[in-house]
C-alpha positions as CSV (number, residue, x, y, z in Angstrom):
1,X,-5.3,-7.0,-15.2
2,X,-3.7,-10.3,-14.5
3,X,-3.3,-11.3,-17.6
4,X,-0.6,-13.4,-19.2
5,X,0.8,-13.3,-22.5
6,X,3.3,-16.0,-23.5
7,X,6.3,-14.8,-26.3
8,X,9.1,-16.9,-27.7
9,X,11.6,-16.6,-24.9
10,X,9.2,-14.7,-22.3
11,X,6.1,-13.8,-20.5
12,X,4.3,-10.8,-19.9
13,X,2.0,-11.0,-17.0
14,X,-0.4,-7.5,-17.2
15,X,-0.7,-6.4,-13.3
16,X,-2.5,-3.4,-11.9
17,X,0.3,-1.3,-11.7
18,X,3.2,-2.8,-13.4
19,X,4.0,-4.9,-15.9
20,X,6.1,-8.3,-14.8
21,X,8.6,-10.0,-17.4
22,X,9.5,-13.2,-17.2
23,X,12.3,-15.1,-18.9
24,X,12.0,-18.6,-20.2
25,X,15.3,-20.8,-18.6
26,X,16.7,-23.7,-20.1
27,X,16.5,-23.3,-23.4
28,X,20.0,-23.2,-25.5
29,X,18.2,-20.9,-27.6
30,X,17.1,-18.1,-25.2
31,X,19.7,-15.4,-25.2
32,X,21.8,-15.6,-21.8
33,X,21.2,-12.3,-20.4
34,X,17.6,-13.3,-20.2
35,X,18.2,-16.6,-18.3
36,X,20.3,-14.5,-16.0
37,X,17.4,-11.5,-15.9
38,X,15.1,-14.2,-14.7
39,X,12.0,-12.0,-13.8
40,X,12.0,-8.3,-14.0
41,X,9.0,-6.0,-12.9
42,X,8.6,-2.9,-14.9
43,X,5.9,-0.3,-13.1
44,X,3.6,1.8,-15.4
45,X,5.7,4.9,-14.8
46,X,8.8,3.3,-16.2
47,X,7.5,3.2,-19.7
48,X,7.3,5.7,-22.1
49,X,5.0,4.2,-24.8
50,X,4.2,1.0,-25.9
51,X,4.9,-0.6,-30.1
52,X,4.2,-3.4,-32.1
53,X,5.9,-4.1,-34.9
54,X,6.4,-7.0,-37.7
55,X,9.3,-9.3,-36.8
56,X,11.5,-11.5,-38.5
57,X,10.2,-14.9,-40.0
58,X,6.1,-14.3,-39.1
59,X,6.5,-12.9,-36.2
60,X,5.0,-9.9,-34.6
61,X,7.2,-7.6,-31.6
62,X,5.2,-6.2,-28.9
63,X,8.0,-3.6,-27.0
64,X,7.5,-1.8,-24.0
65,X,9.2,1.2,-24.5
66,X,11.0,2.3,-21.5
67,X,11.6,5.9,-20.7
68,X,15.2,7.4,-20.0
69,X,16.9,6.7,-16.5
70,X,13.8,4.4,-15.4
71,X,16.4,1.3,-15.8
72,X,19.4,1.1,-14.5
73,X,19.9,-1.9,-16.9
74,X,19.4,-0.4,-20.0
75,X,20.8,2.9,-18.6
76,X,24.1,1.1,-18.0
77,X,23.6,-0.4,-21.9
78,X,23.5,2.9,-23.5
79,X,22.2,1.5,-26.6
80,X,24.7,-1.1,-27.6
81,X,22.5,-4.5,-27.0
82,X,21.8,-6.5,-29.8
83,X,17.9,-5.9,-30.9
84,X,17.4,-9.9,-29.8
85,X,18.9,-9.2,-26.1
86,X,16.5,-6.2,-25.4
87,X,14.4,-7.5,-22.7
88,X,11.7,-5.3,-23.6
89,X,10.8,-6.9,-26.2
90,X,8.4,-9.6,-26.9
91,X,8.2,-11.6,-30.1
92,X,5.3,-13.5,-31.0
93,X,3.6,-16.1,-33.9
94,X,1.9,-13.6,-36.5
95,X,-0.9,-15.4,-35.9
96,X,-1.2,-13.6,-33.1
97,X,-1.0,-10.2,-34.0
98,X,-5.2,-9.6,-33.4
99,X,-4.3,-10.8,-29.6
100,X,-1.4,-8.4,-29.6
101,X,-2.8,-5.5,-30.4
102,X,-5.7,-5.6,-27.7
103,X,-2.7,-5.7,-25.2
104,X,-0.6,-3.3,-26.9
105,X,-3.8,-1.2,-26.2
106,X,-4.8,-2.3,-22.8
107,X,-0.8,-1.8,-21.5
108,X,-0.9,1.9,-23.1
109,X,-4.5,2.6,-21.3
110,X,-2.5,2.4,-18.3
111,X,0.3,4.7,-18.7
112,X,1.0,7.8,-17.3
113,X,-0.1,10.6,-19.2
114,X,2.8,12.2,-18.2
115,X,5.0,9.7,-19.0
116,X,5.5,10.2,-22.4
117,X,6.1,13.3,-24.3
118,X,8.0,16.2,-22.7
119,X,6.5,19.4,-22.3
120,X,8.3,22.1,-25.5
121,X,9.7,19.1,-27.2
122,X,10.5,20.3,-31.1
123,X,9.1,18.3,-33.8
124,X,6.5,15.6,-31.5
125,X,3.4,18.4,-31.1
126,X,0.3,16.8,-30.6
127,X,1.7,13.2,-30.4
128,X,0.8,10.7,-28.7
129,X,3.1,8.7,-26.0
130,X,2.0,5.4,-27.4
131,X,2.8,6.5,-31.3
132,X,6.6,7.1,-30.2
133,X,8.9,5.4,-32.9
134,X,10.4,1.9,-32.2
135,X,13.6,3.0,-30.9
136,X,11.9,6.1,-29.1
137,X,12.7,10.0,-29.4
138,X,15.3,10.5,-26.8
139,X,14.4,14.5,-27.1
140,X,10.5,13.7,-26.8
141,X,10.5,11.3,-23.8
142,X,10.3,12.8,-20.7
143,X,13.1,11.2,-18.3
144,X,12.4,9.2,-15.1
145,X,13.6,11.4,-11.7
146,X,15.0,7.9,-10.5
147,X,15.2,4.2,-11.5
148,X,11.9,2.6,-11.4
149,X,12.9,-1.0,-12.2
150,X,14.8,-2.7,-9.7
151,X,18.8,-3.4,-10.4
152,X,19.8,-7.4,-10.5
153,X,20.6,-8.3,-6.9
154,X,23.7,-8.6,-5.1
155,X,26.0,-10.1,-4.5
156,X,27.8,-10.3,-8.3
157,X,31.1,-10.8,-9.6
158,X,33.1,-12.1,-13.1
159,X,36.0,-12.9,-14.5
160,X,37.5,-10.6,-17.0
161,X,40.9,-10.6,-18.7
162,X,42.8,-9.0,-16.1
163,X,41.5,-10.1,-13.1
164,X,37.9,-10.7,-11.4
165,X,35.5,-7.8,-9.9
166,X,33.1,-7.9,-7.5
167,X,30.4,-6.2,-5.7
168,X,28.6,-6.6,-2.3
169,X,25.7,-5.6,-3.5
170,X,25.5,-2.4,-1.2
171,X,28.8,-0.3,-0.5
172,X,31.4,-1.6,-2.4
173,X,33.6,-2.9,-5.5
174,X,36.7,-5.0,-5.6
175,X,38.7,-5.2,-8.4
176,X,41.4,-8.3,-7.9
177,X,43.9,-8.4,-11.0
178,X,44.7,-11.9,-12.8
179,X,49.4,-11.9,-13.2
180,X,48.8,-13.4,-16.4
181,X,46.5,-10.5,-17.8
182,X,46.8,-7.4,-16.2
183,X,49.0,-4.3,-17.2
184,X,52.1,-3.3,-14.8
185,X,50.2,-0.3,-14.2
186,X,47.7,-1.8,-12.4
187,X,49.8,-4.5,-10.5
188,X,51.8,-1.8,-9.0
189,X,48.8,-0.1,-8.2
190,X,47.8,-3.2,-6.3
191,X,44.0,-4.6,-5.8
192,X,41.4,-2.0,-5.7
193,X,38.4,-1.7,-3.5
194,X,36.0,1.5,-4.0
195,X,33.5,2.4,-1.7
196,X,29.8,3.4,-3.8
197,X,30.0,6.9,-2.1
198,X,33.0,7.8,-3.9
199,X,31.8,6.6,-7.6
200,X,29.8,8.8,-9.7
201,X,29.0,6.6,-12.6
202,X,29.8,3.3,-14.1
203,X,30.9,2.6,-18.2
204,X,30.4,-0.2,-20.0
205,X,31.8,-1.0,-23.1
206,X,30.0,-4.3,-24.7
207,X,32.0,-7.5,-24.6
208,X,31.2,-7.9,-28.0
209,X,32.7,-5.0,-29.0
210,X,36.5,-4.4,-29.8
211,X,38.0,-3.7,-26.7
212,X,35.1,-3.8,-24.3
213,X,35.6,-2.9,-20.6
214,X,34.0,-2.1,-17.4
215,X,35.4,1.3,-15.2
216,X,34.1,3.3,-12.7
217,X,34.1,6.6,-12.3
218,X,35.0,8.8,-9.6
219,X,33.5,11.5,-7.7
220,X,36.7,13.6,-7.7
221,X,36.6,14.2,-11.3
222,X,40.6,13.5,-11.3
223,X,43.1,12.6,-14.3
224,X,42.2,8.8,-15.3
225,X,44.6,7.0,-17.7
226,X,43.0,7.2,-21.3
227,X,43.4,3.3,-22.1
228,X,41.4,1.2,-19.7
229,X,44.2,-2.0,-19.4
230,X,46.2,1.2,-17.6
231,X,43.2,2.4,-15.3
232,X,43.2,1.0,-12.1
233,X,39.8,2.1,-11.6
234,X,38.5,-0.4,-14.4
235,X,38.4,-4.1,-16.1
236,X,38.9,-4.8,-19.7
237,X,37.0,-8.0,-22.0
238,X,38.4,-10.2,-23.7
239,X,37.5,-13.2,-25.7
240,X,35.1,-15.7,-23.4
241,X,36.0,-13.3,-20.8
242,X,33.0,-10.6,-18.9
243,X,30.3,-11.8,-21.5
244,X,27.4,-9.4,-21.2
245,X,25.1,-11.2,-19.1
246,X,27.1,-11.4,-16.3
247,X,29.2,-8.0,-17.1
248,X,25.5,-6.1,-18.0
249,X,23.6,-7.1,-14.8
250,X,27.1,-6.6,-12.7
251,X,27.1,-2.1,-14.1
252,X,24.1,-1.9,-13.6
253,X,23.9,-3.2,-9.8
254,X,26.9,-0.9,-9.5
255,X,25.2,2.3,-10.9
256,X,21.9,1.7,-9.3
257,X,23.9,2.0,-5.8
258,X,25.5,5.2,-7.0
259,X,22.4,6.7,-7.1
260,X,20.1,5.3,-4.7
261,X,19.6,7.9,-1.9
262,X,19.5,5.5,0.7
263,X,22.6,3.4,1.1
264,X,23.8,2.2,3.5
265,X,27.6,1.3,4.5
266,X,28.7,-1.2,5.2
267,X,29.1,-2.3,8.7
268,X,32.3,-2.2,10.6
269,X,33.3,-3.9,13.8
270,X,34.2,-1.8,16.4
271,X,38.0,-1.3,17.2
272,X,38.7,-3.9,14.2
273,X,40.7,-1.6,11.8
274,X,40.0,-1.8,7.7
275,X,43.5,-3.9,7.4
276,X,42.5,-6.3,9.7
277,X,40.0,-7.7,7.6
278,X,42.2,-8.5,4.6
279,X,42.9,-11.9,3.7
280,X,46.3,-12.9,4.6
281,X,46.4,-15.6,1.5
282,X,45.1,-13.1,-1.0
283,X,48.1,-10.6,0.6
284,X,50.7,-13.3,-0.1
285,X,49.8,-13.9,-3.4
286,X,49.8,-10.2,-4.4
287,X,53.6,-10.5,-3.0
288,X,54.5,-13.4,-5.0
289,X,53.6,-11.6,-7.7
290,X,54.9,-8.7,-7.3
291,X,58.7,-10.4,-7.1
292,X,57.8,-12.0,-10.0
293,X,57.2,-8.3,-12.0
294,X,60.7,-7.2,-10.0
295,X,62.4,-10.4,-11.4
296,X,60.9,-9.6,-14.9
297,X,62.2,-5.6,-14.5
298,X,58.8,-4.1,-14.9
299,X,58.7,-3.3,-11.2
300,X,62.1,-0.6,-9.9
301,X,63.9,-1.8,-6.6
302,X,61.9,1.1,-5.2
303,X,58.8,0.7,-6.4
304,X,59.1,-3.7,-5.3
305,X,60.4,-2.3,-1.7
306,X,57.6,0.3,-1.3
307,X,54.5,-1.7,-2.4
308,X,56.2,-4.8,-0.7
309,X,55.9,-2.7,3.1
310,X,52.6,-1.3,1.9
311,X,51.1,-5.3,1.5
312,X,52.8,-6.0,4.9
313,X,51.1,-3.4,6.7
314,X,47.8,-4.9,5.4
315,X,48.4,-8.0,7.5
């Protein structure tokens, strides 16, 4: 098509086979997970029907409804961003509604007919895939095999409440914990680095949320503490702290490369052990504050003694 439709906050841009979002920058006004978004390109088979609906304030919502497990954004959302943060959506003048619906119609000529509804669904007989409700039928939408939209690129890392995490954008995440913040079960579990390979999923609690967090899960299936300050294998929110465009894009990076089929690890120079490529610095600090926990008696004389020999080895 070619096409280009301009929305308060973003354009749509009507390809051949996909449909390309593009999110204004600059503004104050535009939500911050969309100026961190930038650009997203969403092919045909992603969606599962397309809506428009009236808006708030004369405005009329065009939404590309996308179908389950085609985004690893939203997948890694599960539901919990605000309606004005939903970067499927498009909001436009009412004015504009007649100019609306000719694309609502023109995007929906191009979908998939087996996108939509799944085959035996209860209760959707007969329906059509672009009539699907606003919010979707979860039970009626037939799920994507695989992501279909591409992840936010790597490298990414924030600051949370208890330390900072990172990811390589490939093979693995780093968890580095803050002495001010973090729990003395994680400081005597030390920094954590997991390799993709051995995650199975990601969780993500919202920032804005009461007690939001970030944690991994792994592959082993093994007993994880129930409170995520006490999990090693995750990062908790706080106030200011993993706000949801940085903490959103960051999952879904991560979950993306727990599924992709064709990762590849990370390279490793020959003869050059893992410990060898720690950073001396970083090794210090995580002694300095691990005397200060002894000092403070979260830490036992054995514990301190133990994890002390166990940082040493790393240099």
């Amino acid at each position: 098509m070619g096409d280009v439709l301009a929305g308060i906050h973003a354009t749509w841009e009507f390809e051949s086979d996909a449909l390309v979002i593009r999110f204004e920058r600059g503004n104050r006004n535009t939500p911050k997970l969309f100026s961190a978004l930038r650009e997203r390109r969403v092919p045909h088979e992603a969606l599962a029907s397309v809506t428009l609906t009236p808006g708030k304030r004369g405005t009329v919502v065009l939404h590309a409804v996308p179908r389950p497990g085609a985004d690893p954004l939203m997948e890694a959302a599960a539901g919990q961003l605000k309606e004005a943060c939903d970067p499927y959506r498009l909001v436009l003048p009412a004015d504009r509604e007649t100019l609306a619906e000719y694309y609502r119609d023109e995007l929906r000529a191009l979908l998939p007919a087996d996108a939509g509804i799944a085959e035996g669904a209860e209760g959707v007989e007969g329906a059509d895939a672009g009539d699907i409700g606003e919010a979707g039928d979860a039970m009626a939408v037939r799920p994507a095999d695989g992501f279909l939209v591409a992840a936010p690129a790597g490298p990414l890392s924030f600051k949370t409440y208890d330390g900072r995490a990172s990811f390589d954008g490939m093979s693995e995440v780093a968890f580095r914990w803050s002495w001010t913040g973090a729990s003395s079960e994680k400081w005597k579990a030390g920094d954590q680095t997991f390799s993709v390979r051995e995650l199975s999923g990601v969780e993500w609690r919202s920032p804005e949320i009461l007690d939001g967090y970030l944690r991994l899960v792994p592959r082993d299936g093994g007993a994880r503490p129930a409170q995520p300050d006490r999990d090693p294998a995750s990062v908790v929110f706080g106030l200011g702290y993993g706000p949801v465009h940085e903490s959103l894009p960051f999952a879904a990076a991560v979950l993306a490369a727990i599924r992709g089929k064709d990762r590849v690890p990370v390279a490793v120079a020959a003869g050059v052990p893992e410990a060898a490529r720690r950073d001396p610095g970083a090794v210090a600090e995580r002694i300095r504050h691990l005397g200060d926990l002894h000092r403070a008696g979260l830490v036992t004389d054995e514990e301190f003694s133990a994890k002390k020999a166990e940082l040493l080895a790393e240099l």
